[in-house]
Structures are given as C-alpha cells and as structure tokens.
C-alpha positions as CSV (number, residue, x, y, z in Angstrom):
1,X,-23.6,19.5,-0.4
2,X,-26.2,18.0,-2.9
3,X,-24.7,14.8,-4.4
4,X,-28.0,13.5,-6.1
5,X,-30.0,14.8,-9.1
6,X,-33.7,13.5,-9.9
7,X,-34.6,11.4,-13.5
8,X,-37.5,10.2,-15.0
9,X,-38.0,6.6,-15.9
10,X,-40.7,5.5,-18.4
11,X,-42.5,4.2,-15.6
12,X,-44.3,7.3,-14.2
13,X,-44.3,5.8,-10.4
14,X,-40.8,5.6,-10.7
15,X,-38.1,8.1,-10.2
16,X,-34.7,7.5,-10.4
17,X,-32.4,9.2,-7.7
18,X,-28.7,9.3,-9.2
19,X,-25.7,9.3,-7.1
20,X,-22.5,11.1,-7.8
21,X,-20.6,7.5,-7.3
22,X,-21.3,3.7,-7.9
23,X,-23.7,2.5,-4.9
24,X,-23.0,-1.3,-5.6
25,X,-22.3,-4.0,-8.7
26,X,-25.2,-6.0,-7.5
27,X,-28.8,-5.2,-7.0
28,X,-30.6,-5.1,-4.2
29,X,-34.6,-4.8,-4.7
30,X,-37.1,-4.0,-1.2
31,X,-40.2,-4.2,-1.0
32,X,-42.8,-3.3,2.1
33,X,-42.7,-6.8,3.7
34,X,-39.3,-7.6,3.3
35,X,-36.5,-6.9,5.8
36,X,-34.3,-4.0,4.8
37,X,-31.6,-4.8,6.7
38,X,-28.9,-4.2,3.9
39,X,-29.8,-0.4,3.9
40,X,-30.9,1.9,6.2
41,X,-32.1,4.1,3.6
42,X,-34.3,1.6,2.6
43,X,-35.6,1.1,5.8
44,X,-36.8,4.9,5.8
45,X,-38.0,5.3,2.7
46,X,-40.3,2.0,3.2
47,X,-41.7,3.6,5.9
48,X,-43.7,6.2,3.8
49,X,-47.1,4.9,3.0
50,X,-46.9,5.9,-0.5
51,X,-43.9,3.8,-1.1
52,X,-44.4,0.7,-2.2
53,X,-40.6,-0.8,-3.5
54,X,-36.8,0.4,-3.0
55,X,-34.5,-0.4,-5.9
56,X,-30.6,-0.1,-5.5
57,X,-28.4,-0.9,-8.2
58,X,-25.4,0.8,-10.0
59,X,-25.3,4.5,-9.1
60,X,-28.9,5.3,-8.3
61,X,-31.5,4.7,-6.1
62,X,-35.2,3.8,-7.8
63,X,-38.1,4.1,-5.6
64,X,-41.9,3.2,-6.4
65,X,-44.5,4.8,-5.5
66,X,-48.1,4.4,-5.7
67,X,-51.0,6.4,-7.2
68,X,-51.8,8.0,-3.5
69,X,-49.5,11.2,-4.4
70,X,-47.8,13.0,-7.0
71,X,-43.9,12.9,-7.6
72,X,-43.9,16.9,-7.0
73,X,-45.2,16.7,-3.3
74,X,-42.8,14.0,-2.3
75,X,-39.9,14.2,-4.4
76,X,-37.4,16.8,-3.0
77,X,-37.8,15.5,0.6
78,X,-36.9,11.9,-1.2
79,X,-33.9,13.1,-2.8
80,X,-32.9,14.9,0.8
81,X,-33.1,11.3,2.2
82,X,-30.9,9.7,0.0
83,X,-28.3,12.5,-0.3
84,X,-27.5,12.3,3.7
85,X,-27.5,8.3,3.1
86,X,-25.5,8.5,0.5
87,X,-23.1,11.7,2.4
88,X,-23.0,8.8,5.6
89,X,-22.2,5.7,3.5
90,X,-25.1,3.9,4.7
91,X,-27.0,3.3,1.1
92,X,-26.0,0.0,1.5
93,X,-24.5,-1.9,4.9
94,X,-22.2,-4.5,3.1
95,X,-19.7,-2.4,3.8
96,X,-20.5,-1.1,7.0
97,X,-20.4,-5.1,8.1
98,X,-17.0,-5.3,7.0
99,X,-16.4,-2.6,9.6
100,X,-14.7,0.1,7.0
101,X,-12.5,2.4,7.3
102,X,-13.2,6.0,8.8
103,X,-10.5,9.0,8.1
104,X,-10.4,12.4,9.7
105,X,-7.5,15.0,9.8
106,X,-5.9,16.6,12.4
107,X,-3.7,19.6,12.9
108,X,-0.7,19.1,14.4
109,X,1.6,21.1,16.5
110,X,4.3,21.1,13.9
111,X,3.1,23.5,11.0
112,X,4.8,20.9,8.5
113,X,3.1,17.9,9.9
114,X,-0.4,16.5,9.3
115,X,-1.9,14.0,11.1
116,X,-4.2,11.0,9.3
117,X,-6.2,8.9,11.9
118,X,-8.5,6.0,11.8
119,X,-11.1,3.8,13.3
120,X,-8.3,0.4,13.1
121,X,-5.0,-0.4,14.5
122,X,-2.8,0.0,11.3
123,X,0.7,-0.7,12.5
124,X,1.6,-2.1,16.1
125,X,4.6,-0.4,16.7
126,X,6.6,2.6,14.7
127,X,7.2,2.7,11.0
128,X,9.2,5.6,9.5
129,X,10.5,7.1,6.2
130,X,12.5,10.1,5.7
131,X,12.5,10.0,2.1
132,X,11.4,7.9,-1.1
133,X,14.3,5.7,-0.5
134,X,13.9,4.7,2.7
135,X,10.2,2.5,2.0
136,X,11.7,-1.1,2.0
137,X,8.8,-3.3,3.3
138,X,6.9,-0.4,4.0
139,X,4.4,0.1,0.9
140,X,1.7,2.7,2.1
141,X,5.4,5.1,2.0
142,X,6.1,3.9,-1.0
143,X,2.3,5.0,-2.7
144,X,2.8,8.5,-0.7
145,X,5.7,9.5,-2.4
146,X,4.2,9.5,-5.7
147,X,3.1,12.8,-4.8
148,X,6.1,15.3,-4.9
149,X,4.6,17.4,-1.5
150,X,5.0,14.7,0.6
151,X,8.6,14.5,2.3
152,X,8.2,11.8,5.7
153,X,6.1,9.5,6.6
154,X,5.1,8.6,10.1
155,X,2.9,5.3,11.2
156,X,2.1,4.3,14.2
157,X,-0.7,2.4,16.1
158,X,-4.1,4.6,14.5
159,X,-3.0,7.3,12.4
160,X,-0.2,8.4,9.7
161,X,1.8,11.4,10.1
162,X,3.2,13.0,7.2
163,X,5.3,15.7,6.5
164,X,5.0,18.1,3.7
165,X,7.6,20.1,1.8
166,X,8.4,24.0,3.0
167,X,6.5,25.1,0.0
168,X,3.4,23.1,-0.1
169,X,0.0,24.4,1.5
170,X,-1.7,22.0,3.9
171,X,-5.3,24.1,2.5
172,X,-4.2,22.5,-0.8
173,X,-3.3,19.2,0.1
174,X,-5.2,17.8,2.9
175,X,-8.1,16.4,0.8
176,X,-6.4,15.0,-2.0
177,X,-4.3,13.1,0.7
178,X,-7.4,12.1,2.9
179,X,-9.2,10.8,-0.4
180,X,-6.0,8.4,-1.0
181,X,-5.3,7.4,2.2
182,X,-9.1,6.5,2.5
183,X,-9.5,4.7,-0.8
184,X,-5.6,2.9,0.0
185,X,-7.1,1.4,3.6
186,X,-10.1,0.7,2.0
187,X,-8.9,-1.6,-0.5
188,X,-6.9,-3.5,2.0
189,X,-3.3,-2.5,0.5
190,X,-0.5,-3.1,2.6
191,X,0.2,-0.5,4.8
192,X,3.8,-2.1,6.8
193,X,5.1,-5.2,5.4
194,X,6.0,-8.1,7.8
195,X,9.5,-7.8,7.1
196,X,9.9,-4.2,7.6
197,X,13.1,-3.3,9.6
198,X,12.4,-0.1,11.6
199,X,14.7,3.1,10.7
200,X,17.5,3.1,12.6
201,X,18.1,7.0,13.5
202,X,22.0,7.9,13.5
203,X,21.5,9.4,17.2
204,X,20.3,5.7,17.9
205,X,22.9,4.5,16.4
206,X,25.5,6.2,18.5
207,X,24.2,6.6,21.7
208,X,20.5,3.7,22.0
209,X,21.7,0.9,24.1
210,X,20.0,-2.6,24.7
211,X,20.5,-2.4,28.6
212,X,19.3,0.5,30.4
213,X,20.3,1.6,34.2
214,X,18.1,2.3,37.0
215,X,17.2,5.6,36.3
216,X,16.7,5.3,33.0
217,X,14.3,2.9,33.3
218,X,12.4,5.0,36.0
219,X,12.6,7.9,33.0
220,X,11.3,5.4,30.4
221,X,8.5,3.9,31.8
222,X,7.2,8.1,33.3
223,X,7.7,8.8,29.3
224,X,5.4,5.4,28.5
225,X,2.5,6.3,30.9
226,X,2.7,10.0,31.1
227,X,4.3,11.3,27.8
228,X,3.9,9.2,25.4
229,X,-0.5,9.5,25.3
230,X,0.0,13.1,24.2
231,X,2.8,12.8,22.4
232,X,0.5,10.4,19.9
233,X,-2.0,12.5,20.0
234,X,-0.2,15.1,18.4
235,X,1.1,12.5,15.5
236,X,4.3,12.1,17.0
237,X,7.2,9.8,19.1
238,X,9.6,10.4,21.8
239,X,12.2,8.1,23.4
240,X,14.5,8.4,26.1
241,X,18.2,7.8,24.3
242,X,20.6,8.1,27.3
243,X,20.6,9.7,31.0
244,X,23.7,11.6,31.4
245,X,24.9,11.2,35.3
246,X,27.3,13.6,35.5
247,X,24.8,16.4,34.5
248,X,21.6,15.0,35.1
249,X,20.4,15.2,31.5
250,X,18.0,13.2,29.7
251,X,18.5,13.2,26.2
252,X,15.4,12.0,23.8
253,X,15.2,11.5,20.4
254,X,12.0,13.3,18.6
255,X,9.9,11.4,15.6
256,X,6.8,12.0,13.7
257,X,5.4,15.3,14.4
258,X,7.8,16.2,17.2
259,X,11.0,15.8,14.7
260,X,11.3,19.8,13.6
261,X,8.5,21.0,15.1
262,X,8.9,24.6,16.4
263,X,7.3,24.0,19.7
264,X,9.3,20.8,20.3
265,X,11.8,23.4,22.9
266,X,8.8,24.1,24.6
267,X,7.4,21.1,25.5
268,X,10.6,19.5,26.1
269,X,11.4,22.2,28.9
270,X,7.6,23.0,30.4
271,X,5.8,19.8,30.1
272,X,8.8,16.6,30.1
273,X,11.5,18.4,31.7
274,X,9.1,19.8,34.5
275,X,7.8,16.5,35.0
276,X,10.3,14.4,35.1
277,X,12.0,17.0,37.9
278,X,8.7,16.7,39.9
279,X,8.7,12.8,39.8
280,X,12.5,12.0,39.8
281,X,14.2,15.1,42.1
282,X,17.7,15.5,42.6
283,X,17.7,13.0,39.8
284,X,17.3,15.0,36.2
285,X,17.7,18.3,36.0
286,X,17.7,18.8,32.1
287,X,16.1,17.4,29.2
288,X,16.9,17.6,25.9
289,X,16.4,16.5,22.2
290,X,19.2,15.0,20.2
291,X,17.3,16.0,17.0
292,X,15.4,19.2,17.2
C-alpha cells in the first residue's frame, strides 16, 4: 500500500516525500557526516552517493541531492524507501526507544470473541466487564463501550478480549478496534485502575471458597501449568470452582473467550477432562463448566 506521494520544492535538488500522517513536531536535519541514529531511513538514504542531506519534519521527508543525477532516475526507488519506513514506523526511532506499542489480532475459538495482543504486560492478573456498567476502575472498558458492537471486555496479562454483539461482523470491526486500541496504549491511558475490584461471578459467589482441599489443589495447580497456557492463548480463563466428592466432578468456571464459546463442551471433555483423568485416576471422573 503506497502511503507517500512525490512534490516539488523551489529548490530543484530537493523533493519533498509526503506522508499520509504527521512524522514528528520537531525537525530533524542529516547530513553525510553526521550520525543518523534517530532514523533508519536516514541511514539508507545517506548511503546513496547522490545524497547529500535528509530532512524530516512535519509529515514529509525532504531529501537533497546533488547535480550527479536527475530526480527521474532516482525518485520512485526514493519514494519506495520511505513508504516501507514509514509502513514499519521507523522514520524516526524516538519512539521506537520508548519501546511502543505493537498490536496484532487474533481469532479466537469463540466466533463472538476477538482477541487484541501486545508486545507489554497490560494487567497482572484478570480484569472483566460484562457490560457498560460494570467499568468501575477499569477505564480502557469504559473507552470500549463507546462503541455500541462491543458487549465484554476481557484483560489479562498481554492481550484484551472482547466480545461483540450477535449481529456485528468481526470483517467490519476488527480494524477500527485495532486502530483504538493501538492509539489508547499508545498514549499511555489507563488501561486497569489501581483500585479496580475484580468481578465477582455469581457461580463464585456461591460455590469459590478461600480454602481448598487436597484434591483440589492437586486440580488447580494441573489447570495452572497445563491448562491455563492454552487457555490464554485463545483469549480466555478457566478456574477450578469446587471438586464434588461424591461424584468425582470438577466444576470450572469459563471467562474471556471460553465464556459462551461453542467449543467450550469440547474442550472441557477431550482436552481438561481427559487430562485431569490421566494425571489424577480414580480421582475425577467428570468435568464441567458452571457457565457455558
């Protein structure tokens, strides 16, 4: 995709490269002997002969040439150079110091549920919302819910889960939610506040317990180092709520992408329940969710 376009200054060994967004409020001006450190588009462009200065300023890129060639020889394979810069962010490195943001989307099993994840550690722990209401100490919920689509919201170490409504289209949607969540990190906006009390699910509230027995202990910590990996990978949570004795059940409660998703049964059944039979026998027999 072709981001820059080519203009004329009234200098004739200058062209201007414009950009389809602001490269910087400052200026930044290169010439052959000094170090281009602040942009490795500067660095390559210095390195043709027939360059003699880089200027960066605004939303274009001005480069100098000298009398050695003609603008039509050089000029489209210029304009290729910045507009891969400019597609990779790396115009200027200020940013790229600062360590910024990356964003890339990822399918979920749960055809409602998209997952968001980044190059940082956004929450340390689990941060939920089931609707606008519920976003008390938890802004980045809050800014989601401006847009009417957007029914959970799901945050946890990495990445955000969210889940749209029935009738919204993920082809629609995913970009204009990428671009916010980008530009949100990127500002440094408050994603959980510090006083944010995690939702308190009504299974938890009947049946979560502060002290756990023997057994369920030995199923929580096989859900920790077994489950709980690929169960973040595909944007969602799952906790052990009780162990039933009497019938050998293990009863979990489902968050994030798991919560609803159609293939939740499945992996309950072939992937925990099988496991948990093969590490634990004669000690759970059944698994299952107390929120499907």
């Amino acid at each position: 995709m072709m981001r820059v376009y080519i203009d004329t200054t009234p200098n004739p060994n200058i062209l201007k490269f414009v950009c389809d967004e602001t490269l910087t409020t400052g200026a930044l001006e290169l010439g052959k002997d000094d170090p281009a450190t602040d942009s490795l588009l500067a660095q390559e462009i210095l390195q043709f002969p027939f360059v003699s200065k880089v200027y960066i300023t605004a939303n274009f890129v001005a480069v100098q040439k000298t009398d050695a060639v003609e603008w039509e020889m050089v000029a489209d394979e210029l304009k290729q150079i910045v507009n891969q810069h400019l597609i990779d962010g790396t115009i200027l490195m200020s940013a790229q110091e600062e360590d910024p943001f990356t964003l890339y989307v990822e399918m979920t099993p749960n055809p409602a549920v998209m997952k968001f994840v980044t190059n940082k550690l956004l929450y340390n722990g689990i941060a939920e919302s089931k609707n606008a209401e519920d976003t008390a100490h938890f802004p980045l919920a809050k800014a989601l819910y401006q847009f009417d689509y957007v029914k959970e919201v799901f945050v946890s170490e990495n990445y955000i889960s969210i889940t749209k409504i029935e009738t919204a289209d993920w082809n629609e949607l995913a970009l204009e939610l990428r671009y916010f969540l980008l530009e949100y990190l990127q500002k440094g906006d408050e994603i959980v506040g510090s006083e944010y009390v995690p939702l308190q699910n009504p299974f938890e509230k009947e049946f979560i317990k502060k002290e756990y027995t023997d057994v369920e202990m030995q199923i929580k910590d096989i859900i920790t180092e077994y489950i709980q990996p690929a169960v973040a990978g595909d944007g969602g949570n799952i906790q052990l709520i009780e162990f039933e004795e009497d019938t050998k059940t293990a009863r979990m409660l489902l968050q994030g992408a798991c919560s609803g998703c159609p293939s939740s049964t499945i992996t309950l059944k072939n992937g925990i329940e099988s496991m948990l039979k093969q590490m634990m026998p004669g000690k759970v027999e059944n698994v299952e969710a107390v929120n499907g």
